[in-house]
C-alpha positions in Angstrom: 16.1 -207.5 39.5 19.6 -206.4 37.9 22.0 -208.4 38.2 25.4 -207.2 39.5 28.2 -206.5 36.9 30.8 -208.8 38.7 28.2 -211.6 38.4 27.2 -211.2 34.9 31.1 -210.9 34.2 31.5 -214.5 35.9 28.8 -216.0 34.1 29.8 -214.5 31.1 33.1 -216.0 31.5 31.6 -219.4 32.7 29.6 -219.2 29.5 32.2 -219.2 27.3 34.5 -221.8 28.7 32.1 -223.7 29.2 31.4 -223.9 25.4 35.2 -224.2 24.6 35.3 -226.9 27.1 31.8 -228.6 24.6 34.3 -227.8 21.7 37.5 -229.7 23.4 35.1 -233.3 24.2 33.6 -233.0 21.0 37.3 -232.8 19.7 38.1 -235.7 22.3 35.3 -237.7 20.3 37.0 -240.3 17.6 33.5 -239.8 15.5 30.8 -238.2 15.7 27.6 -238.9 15.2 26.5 -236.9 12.2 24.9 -238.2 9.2 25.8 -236.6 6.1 23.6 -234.7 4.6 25.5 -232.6 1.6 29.0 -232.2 0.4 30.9 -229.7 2.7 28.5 -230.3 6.0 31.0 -230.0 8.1 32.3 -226.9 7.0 28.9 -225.8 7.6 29.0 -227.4 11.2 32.3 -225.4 11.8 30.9 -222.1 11.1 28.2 -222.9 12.6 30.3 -223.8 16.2 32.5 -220.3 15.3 29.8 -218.4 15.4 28.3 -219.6 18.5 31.8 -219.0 19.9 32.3 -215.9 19.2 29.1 -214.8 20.3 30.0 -215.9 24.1 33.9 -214.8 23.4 32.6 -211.1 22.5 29.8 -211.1 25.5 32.6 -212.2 28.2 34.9 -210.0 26.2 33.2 -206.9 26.2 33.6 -206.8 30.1 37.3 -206.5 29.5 37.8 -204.8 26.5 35.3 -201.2 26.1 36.8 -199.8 23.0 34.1 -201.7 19.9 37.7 -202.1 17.5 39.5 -204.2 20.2 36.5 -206.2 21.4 35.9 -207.0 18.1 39.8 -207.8 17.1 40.6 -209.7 20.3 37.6 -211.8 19.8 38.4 -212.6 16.1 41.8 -213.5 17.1 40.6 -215.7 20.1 38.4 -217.5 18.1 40.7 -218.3 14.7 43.4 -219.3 17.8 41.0 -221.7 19.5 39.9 -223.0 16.1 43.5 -223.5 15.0 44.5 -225.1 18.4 41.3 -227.2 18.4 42.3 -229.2 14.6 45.7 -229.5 16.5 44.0 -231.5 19.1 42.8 -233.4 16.6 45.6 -234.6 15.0 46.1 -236.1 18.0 42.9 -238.2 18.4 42.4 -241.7 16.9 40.5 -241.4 14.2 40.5 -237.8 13.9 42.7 -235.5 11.5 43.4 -231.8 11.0 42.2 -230.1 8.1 43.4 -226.3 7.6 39.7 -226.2 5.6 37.9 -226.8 8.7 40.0 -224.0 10.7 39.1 -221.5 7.7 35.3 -222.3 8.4 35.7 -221.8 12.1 37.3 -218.4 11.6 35.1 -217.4 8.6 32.1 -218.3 11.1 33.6 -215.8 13.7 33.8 -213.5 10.9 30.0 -213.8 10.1 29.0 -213.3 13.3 30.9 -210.2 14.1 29.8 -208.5 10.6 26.6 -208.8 12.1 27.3 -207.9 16.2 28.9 -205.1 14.1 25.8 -204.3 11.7 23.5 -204.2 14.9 25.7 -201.8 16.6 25.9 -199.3 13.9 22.0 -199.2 13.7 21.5 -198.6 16.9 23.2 -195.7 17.2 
């Protein structure tokens, strides 16, 4: 059964603030509970997270935006402006800093991921 397109709007919306909400409390957290594994991890972790993001900010996005240079702009910019407000909210959580390296990794993670959503589309057409 196909779902309706208002409803896969919603839960594509729902999808993606609920993983910027996931972002925000593990923001909140004053450590987290990673060991390190290599120099740089969480760079790694942070385009990792950006690339994730940007694949539910481009599916809820794409509901709202139909031309492929805007979708894939606006989500870009959302998702380097949630990065950059997210190590804000850091700077205000005990134990926690902001680190301009760590924004780079999230936008260069939201980068990665739309080369690729845009790879895919050029195949298939």
């Amino acid at each position: 059964m196909r779902l309706s397109h208002n409803f896969s709007k919603v839960i594509a919306s729902l999808l993606l603030i609920h993983y910027c909400s996931f972002i925000f409390w593990l923001s909140s957290q004053t450590s987290l509970p990673t060991p390190l594994s290599f120099q740089h991890q969480d760079k790694v972790m942070h385009l990792g997270a950006y690339f994730i993001l940007t694949a539910f900010t481009i599916n809820a996005f794409r509901y709202f935006i139909s031309k492929n240079t805007r979708l894939l702009f606006s989500s870009l910019i959302f998702a380097s402006l949630y990065g950059a407000s997210d190590e804000w909210h850091q700077s205000f959580v005990i134990g926690r800093s902001s680190d301009i390296n760590d924004w780079l990794a999230d936008t260069v993670g939201a980068i990665l991921f739309l080369a690729i959503y845009q790879l895919m589309i050029c195949r298939t057409k």
